[in-house]
C-alpha distance (Angstrom), angle and dihedral (degrees) to the residues before:
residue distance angle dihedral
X1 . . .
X2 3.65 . .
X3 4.03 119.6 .
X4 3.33 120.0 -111.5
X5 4.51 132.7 -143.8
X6 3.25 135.7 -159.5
X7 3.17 100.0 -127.0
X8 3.52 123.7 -17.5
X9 4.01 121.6 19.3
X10 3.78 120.5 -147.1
X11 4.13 131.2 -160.6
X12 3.95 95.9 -53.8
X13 3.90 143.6 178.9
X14 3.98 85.5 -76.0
X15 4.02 101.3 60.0
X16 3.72 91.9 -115.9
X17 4.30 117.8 144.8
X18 3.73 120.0 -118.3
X19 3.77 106.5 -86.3
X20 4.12 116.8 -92.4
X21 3.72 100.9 -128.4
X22 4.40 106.6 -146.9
X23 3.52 131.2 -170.1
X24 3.75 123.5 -137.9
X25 3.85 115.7 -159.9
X26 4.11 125.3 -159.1
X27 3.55 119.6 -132.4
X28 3.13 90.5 -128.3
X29 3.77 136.0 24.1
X30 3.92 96.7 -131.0
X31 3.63 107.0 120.0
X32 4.23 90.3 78.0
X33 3.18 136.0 42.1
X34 3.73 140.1 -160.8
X35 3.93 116.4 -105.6
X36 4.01 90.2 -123.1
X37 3.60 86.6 54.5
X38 3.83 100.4 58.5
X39 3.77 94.0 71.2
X40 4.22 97.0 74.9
X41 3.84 84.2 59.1
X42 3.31 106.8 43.6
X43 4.37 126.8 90.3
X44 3.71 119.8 -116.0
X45 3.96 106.3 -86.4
X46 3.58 114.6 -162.8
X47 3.61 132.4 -125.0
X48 4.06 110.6 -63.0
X49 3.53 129.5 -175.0
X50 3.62 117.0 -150.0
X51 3.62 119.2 -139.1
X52 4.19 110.3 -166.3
X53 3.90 116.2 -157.4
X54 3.86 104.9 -160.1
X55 3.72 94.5 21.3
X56 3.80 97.3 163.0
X57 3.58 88.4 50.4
X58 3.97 133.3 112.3
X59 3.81 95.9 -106.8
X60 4.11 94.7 52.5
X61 3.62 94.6 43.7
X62 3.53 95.4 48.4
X63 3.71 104.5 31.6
X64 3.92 115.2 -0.6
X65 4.24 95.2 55.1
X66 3.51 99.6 34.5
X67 4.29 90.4 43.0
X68 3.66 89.1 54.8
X69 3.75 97.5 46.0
X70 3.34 87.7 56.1
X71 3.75 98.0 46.3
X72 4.34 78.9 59.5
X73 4.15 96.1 45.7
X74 4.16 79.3 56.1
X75 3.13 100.5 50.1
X76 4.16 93.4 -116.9
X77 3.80 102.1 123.6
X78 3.99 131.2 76.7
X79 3.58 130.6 -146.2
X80 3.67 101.3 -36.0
X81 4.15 140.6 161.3
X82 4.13 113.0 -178.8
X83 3.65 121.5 -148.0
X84 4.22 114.5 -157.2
X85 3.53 113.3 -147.3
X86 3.54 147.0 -162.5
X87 3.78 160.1 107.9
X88 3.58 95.1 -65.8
X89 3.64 136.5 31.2
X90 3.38 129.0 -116.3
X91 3.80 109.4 -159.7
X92 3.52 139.2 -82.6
X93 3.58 113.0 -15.6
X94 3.74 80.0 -100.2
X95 3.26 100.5 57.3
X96 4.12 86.2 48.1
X97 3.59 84.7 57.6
X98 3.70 103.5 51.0
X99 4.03 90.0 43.0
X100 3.81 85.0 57.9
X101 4.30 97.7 43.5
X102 3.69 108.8 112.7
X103 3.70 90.8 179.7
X104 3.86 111.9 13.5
X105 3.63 90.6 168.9
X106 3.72 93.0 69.4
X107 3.90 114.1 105.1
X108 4.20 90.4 -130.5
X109 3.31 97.0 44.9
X110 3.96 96.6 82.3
X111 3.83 88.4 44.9
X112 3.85 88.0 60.7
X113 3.81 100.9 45.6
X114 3.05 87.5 65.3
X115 3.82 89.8 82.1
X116 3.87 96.4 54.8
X117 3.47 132.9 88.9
X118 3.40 143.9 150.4
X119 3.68 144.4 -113.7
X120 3.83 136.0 167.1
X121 4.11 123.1 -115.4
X122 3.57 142.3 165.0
X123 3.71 135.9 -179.8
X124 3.93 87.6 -103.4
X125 3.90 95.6 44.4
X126 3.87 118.2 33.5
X127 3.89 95.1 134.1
X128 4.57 93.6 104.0
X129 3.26 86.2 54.2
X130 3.58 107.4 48.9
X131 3.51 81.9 55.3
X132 3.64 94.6 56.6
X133 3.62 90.3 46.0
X134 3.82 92.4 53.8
X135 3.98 93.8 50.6
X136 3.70 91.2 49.2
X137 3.74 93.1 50.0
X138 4.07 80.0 44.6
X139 4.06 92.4 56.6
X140 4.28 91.8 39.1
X141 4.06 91.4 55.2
X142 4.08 139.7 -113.7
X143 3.29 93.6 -62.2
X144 3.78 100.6 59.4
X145 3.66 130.6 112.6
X146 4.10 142.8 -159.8
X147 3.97 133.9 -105.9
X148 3.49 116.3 -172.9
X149 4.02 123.9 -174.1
X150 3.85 117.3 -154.4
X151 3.49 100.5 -157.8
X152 3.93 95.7 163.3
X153 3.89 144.2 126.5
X154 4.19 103.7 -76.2
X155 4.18 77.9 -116.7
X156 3.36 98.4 62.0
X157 4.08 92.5 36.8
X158 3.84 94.2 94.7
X159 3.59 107.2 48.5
X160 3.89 85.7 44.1
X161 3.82 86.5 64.2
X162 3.91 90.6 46.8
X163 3.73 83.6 56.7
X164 3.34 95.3 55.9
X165 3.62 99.1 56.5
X166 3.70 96.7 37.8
X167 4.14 90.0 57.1
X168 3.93 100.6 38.9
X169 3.94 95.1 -112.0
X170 3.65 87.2 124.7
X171 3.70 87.5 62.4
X172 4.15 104.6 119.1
X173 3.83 90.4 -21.0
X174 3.55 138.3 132.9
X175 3.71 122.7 -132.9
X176 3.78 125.2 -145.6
X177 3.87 122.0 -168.0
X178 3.60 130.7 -153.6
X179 4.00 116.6 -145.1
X180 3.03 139.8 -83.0
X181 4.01 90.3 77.9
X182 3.58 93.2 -161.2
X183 4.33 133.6 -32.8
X184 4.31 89.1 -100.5
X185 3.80 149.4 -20.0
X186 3.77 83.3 -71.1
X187 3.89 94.7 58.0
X188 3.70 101.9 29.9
X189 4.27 85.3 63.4
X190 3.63 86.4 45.5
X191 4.08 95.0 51.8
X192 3.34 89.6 43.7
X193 3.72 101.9 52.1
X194 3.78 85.0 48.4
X195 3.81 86.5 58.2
X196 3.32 94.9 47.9
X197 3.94 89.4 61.6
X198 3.27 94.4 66.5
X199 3.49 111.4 20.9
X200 3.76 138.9 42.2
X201 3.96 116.0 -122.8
X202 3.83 90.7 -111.8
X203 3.52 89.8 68.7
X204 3.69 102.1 53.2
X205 3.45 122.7 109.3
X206 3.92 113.6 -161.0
X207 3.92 96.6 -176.3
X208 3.67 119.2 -157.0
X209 3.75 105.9 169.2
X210 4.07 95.2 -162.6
X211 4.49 79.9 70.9
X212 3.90 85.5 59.2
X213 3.83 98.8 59.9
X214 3.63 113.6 113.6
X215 4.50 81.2 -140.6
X216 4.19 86.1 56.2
X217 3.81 103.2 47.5
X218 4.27 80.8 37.8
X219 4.16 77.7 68.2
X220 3.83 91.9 64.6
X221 3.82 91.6 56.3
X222 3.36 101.3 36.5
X223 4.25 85.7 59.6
X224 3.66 96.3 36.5
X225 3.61 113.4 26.6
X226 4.06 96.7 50.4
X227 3.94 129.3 77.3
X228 4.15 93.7 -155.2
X229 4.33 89.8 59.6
X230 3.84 113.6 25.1
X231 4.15 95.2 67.4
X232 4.00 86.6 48.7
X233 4.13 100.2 44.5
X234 3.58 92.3 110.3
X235 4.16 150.2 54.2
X236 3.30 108.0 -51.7
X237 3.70 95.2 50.2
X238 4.13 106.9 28.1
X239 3.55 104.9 62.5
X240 4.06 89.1 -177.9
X241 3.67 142.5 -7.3
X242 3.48 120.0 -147.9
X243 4.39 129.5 -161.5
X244 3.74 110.8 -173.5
X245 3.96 119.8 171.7
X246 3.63 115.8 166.3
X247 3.15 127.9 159.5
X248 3.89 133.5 -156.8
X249 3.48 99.5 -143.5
X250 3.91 127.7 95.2
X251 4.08 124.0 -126.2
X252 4.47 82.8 -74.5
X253 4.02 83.3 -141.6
X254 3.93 97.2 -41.4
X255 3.95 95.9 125.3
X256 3.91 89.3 125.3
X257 3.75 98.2 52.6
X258 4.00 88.2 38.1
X259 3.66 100.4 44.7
X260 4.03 84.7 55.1
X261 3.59 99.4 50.1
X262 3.52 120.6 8.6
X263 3.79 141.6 -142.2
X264 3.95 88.7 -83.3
X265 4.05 89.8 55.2
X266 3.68 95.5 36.5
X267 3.63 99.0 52.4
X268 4.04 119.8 4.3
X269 4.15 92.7 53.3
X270 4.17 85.7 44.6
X271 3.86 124.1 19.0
X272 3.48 99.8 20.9
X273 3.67 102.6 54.7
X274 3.88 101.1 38.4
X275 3.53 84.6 62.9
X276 4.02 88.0 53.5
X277 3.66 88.5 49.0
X278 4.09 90.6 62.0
X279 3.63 95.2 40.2
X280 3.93 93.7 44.9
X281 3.70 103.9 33.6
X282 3.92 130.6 114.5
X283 4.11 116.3 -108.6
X284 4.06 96.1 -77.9
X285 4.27 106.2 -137.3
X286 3.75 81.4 -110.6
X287 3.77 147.6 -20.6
X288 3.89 97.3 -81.6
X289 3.91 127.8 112.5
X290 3.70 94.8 -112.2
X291 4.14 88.4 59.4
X292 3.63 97.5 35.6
X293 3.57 98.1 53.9
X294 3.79 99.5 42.6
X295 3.64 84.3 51.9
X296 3.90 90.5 52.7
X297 3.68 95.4 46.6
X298 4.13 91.8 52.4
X299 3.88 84.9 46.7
X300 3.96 88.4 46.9
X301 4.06 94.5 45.1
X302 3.72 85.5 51.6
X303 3.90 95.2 49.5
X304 4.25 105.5 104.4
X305 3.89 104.7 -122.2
X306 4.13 108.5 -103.1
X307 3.75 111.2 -82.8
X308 4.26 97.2 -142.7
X309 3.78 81.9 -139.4
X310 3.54 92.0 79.3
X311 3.89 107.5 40.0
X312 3.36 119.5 80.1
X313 4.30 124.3 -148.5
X314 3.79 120.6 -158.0
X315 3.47 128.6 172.9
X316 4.59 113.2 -155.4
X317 3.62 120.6 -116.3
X318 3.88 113.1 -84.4
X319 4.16 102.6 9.9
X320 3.96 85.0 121.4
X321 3.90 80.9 64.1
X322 3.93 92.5 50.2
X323 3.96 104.5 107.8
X324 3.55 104.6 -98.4
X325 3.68 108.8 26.0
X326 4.14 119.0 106.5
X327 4.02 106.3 -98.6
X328 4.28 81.7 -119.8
X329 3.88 97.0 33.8
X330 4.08 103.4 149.0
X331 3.93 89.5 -167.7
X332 4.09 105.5 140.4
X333 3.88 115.6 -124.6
X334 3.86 88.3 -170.4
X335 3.58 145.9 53.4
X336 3.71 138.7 -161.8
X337 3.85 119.2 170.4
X338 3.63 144.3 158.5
X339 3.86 117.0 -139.0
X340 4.05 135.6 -175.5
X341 3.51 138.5 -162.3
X342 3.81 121.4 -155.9
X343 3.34 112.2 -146.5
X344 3.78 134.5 105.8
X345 3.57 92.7 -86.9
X346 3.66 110.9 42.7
X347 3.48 89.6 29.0
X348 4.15 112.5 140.2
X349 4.30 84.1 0.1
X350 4.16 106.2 124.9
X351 4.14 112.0 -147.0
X352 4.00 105.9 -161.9
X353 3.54 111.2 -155.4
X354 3.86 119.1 -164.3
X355 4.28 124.5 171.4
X356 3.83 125.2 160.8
X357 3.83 153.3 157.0
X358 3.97 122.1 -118.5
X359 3.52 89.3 20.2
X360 4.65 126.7 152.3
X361 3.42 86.5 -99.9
X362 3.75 155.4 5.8
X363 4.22 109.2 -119.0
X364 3.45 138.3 146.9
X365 3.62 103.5 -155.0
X366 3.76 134.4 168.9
X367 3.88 112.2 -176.3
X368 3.73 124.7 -172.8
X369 3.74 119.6 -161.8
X370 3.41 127.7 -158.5
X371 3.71 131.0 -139.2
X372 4.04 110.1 -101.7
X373 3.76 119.3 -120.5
X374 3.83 124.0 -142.9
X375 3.58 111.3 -68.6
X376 3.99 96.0 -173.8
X377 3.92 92.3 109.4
X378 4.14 94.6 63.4
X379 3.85 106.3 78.5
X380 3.76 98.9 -137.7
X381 3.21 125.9 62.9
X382 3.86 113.6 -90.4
X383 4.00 113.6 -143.8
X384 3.80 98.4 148.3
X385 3.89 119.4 127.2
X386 3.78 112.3 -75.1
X387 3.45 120.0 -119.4
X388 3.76 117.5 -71.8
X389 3.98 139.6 171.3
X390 3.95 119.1 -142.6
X391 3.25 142.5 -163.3
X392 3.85 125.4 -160.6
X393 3.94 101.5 -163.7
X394 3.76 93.8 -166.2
X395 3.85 124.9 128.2
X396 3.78 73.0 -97.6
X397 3.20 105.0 50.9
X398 3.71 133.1 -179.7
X399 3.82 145.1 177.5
X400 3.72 124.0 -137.7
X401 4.07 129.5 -172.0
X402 3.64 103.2 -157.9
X403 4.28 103.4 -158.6
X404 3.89 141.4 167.0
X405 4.02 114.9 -111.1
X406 4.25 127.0 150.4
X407 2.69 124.3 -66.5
X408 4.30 109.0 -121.6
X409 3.55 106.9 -106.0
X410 4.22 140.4 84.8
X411 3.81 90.6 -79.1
X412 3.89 130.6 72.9
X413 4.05 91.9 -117.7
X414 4.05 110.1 149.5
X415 3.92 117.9 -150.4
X416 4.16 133.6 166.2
X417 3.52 120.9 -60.2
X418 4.18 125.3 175.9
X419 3.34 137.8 -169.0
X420 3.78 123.1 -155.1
X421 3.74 141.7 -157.3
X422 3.69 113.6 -143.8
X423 3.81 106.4 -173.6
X424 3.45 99.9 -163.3
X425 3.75 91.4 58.1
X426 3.52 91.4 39.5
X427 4.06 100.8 51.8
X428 3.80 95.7 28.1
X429 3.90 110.5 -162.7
X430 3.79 101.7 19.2
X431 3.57 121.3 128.2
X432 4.10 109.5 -159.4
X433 3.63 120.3 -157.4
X434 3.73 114.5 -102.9
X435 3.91 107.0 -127.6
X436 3.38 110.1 -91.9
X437 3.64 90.8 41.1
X438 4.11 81.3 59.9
X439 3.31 97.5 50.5
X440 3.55 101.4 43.3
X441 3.91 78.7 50.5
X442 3.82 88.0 56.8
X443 3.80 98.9 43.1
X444 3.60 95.2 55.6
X445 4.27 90.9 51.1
X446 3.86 83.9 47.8
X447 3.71 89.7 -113.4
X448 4.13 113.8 158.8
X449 4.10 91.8 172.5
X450 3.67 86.5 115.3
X451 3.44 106.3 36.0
X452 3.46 130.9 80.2
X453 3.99 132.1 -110.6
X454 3.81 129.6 -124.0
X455 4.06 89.4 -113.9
X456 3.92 93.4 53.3
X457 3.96 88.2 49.5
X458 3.84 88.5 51.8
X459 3.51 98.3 48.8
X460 3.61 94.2 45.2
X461 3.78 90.0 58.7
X462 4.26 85.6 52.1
X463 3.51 91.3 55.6
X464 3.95 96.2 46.3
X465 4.12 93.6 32.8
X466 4.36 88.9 93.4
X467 3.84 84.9 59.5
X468 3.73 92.5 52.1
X469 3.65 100.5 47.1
X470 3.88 89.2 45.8
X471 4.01 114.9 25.6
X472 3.77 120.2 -176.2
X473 3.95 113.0 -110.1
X474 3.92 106.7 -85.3
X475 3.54 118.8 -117.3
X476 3.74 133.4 -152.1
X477 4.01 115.7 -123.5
X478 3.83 125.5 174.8
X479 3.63 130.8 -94.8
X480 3.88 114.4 -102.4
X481 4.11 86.8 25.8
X482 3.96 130.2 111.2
X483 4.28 91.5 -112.0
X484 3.43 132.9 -92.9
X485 3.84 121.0 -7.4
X486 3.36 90.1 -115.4
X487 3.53 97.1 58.0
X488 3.74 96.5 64.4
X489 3.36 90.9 66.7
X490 3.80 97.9 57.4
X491 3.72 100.0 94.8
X492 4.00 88.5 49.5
X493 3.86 117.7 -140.8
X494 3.63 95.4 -9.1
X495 3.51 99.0 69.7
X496 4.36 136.1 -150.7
X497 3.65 100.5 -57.8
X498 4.11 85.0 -130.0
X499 3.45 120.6 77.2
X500 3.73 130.3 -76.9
X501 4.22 115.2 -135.4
C-alpha cells in the first residue's frame, strides 16, 4: 500500500520523488467571467421582492444578506426591496439591518439597506406580511414578482408552505428550499405533495449550494468538453471514484438541527450524491435543467440501494457533552460508505463516500483513479501513486493530475509527478460568483439547471431508505482524527486520498 498526502508528497517509505507541481495555462481566459461582466448577457428581470424566512438566522447572515448585496455592488439584481422574517422581532428595522451588515464599513452597503426590512411571521399568522409583500410589489410596479426563502427547521417546513397558499404569498413567487427535503421516502412524498398544492414544479427551488460552486459545474466541462477524459469516464479506465468532505469543525451550537437529522440525512441523501450525479452521469443533450435532471434521475434509478454493510457511522469524542444533545444520543456525526451504480458504465467501479464533523481537516475533495496498466516492462519495481484526477471544491479551487514520469537520474527509476490547475493564475482577473450568489443569480432568471427535481429527491431517499431502517452501530472516533478505524479501511488498499494521522 502506498501512503497517501494531502497535498504535496515528499521522498517517503516507498522510494517515490517529491511530486513536480506544473501549470497548465488556457489560451484563452473564457471559461470565467467577472461579476461586472455578467450584466451585458443577461435578460431583463423584473422587479422582485425578496421575502427571507429565518432572516436572523446563521445561513442569511452569513450567506443570504451578504450574497444579495453583492449581487447589487455587481450590478446583477433588478428593482428589488427584501423583507426579513420571522417568529420574533429583532428591533427596529435598523437594528435588523445592522444585525445583518457583513461589512458596514463599505460605502454601498448603506445604499442597499435601504431595501430591507423586517416583519414578523409564523406558520399560524402570515396575514402582516402578506400585506407588506403586496405594498412592496405595489411601490416596484405591475410587472413585479415574489421570492421567498424558507430557511426553516425541516419540522416547521410544511406548515410554512400551507401558509403560503392560505395568505397569497405564493402569488407569482418563487420558492426556494433549504435541505433536508424531508426525514424519508415517506416524508419527502408528503412535502412534496404539499408543494404541489400551492405551487407548480417550475417554481421550486431545491437549493443545494455544493451545485453552485464554480469547482462543481467545472466537473461538467472537465468530462464533456475535453478529448483526453470523456472516452475514459467509465469502467475500464476509472478503477474508483472517491467524495470526501470532512470538516474540522464541531456542530458550532447546531445540536437541535443535528440531533433531528443527522450527518447521514444532512449530507449523504443531499451533498454527497449530487456531486455523484455530475461525476457519474451520461452526456446530457445540453446544459439546461430539463437535460440535466433527466440525466440525474437515470443515473439515480441506476444507483444500487446502500448495503448497511458497507457504511460506516461514528459519532466524535464528547458531542454528548455539546449543550443540547441527549447525554446517550446515538445520532452519527460521520459517514463512510461504499456505493455502486449498475449500468454499463460504472458497472464493477466502487465510489467511497466519506463526510464528518470534528474531523483532521476541512476538504472537499473529489478524486478519480485510474485503472493501472502493466508495469512488468520497467525493471524496478513501481509502487508510486497511480494516476489520479482531483478536484479541490474550495472557494479556491484547483485541479490536480497526479501521473508516473522518471525519475531524474542515470537509471530508469519512475516516481510521482502532478500537474495542477490553479484558476486564479489561469483566468487572471475573473471574479466567480460564490454559490449562493449563483444561485440566487439563477432563481431570479428562472433557471432550475442546478437545482434538483422532486423525482431525484424521492429516489434518492429509495436508494438510502435500507440504511435508515437498519443503521450500522455508531462508533466513537477522536477529535482532530480521520473517523472511526474502521472507516479507513473502506476504500480497501487504495486508501482516503487525505491524510492518515
Amino acid at each position: 500500500m502506498w501512503t497517501r498526502s494531502s497535498v504535496v508528497s515528499s521522498e517517503g517509505s516507498n522510494g517515490c520523488s517529491a511530486k513536480v507541481v506544473g501549470s497548465i495555462h488556457p489560451r484563452t481566459p473564457s471559461g470565467m467571467r467577472a461579476a461586472g461582466e455578467y450584466s451585458e448577457h443577461m435578460e431583463t428581470i423584473p422587479p422582485h421582492v425578496f421575502v427571507i424566512f429565518g432572516a436572523t438566522g446563521d445561513l442569511a447572515r452569513r450567506k443570504l444578506f451578504p450574497g444579495l448585496f453583492k449581487l447589487y455592488r455587481a450590478g446583477l439584481l433588478p428593482e428589488f426591496a427584501v423583507i426579513g422574517s420571522g417568529r420574533h422581532s429583532p428591533g427596529t428595522d435598523e437594528e435588523f439591518r445592522a444585525k445583518v451588515a457583513k461589512d458596514p464599513d463599505d460605502p454601498r452597503w448603506a445604499e442597499f439597506a435601504e431595501h430591507i426590512t423586517f416583519q414578523t411571521s409564523s406558520a399560524d399568522d402570515g396575514e402582516e406580511l402578506a400585506a407588506a409583500v403586496e405594498a412592496r410589489r405595489a411601490e416596484l410596479g405591475a410587472d413585479s414578482r415574489t421570492l421567498l426563502y424558507l430557511s426553516v427547521p425541516p419540522g416547521t417546513m410544511r406548515p410554512m408552505v400551507d401558509m403560503l397558499g392560505k395568505t397569497g404569498l405564493s402569488r407569482d413567487a418563487r420558492l426556494v428550499l433549504e435541505k433536508p427535503f424531508g426525514s424519508d421516502l415517506e416524508t419527502a412524498r408528503e412535502l412534496n405533495s404539499a408543494l404541489h398544492e400551492v405551487f407548480d414544479e417550475d417554481s421550486l427551488f431545491r437549493i443545494d449550494h455544493f451545485l453552485g460552486k464554480e469547482a462543481v459545474q467545472n466537473i461538467l466541462v472537465f468530462r464533456f468538453a475535453n478529448g483526453l477524459f470523456e472516452p475514459i469516464w467509465r469502467q475500464g479506465h476509472i478503477a474508483y471514484v472517491q467524495i470526501d468532505v470532512p470538516e474540522s469543525i464541531g456542530i458550532e451550537g447546531r445540536a437541535s438541527f443535528m440531533e433531528s437529522t443527522g450527518t447521514f440525512r444532512d449530507m449523504v441523501t443531499t451533498h454527497l450524491c449530487q456531486l455523484l450525479g455530475f461525476l457519474a452521469l451520461e452526456p446530457p443533450t445540453e446544459i439546461s435543467a430539463e437535460a440535466l435532471r433527466a440525466e440525474k434521475l437515470k443515473l439515480y434509478r441506476s444507483l444500487r440501494p446502500l448495503d448497511p454493510e458497507k457504511v460506516v457511522f461514528g459519532q466524535y469524542a464528547g458531542y454528548r457533552d455539546e449543550e443540547g444533545v441527549a447525554p446517550d444520543s446515538e445520532v452519527e456525526t460521520f459517514v463512510a460508505l461504499e456505493a455502486r451504480v449498475d449500468n454499463w458504465r460504472w458497472q464493477g467501479v466502487p465510489f467511497y463516500l466519506r463526510t464528518g464533523k470534528a474531523m483532521a481537516q476541512s476538504r472537499r475533495t473529489v478524486t478519480v483513479g485510474f485503472t493501472e496498466p502493466p508495469l512488468a516492462m520497467f525493471p524496478n519495481r513501481v509502487d508510486c501513486a497511480p494516476s489520479e484526477l482531483v478536484f479541490e471544491l474550495t472557494e479556491e479551487p484547483r485541479v490536480a493530475l497526479g501521473i508516473r514520469a522518471k525519475k531524474p537520474g542515470p537509471g530508469l527509476e519512475v516516481g510521482s509527478a502532478r500537474l495542477d490547475l490553479d484558476f486564479e493564475e489561469a483566468f487572471q482577473g475573473a471574479e466567480p460568483l460564490e454559490a449562493y450568489e449563483k444561485l440566487l443569480l439563477d432563481v431570479l432568471r428562472g433557471d432550475q439547471t442546478l437545482f434538483s427535481g422532486n423525482a431525484e429527491i424521492e429516489r434518492l431517499w429509495e436508494v438510502c431508505e435500507p440504511v435508515l431502517e437498519n443503521p450500522p452501530p455508531v462508533q466513537v472516533y477522536d477529535r482532530g482524527s480521520w473517523g472511526p478505524k474502521a472507516a479507513l479501511a473502506v476504500p480497501g488498499e487504495a486508501g482516503w486520498r487525505a491524510a492518515e494521522q
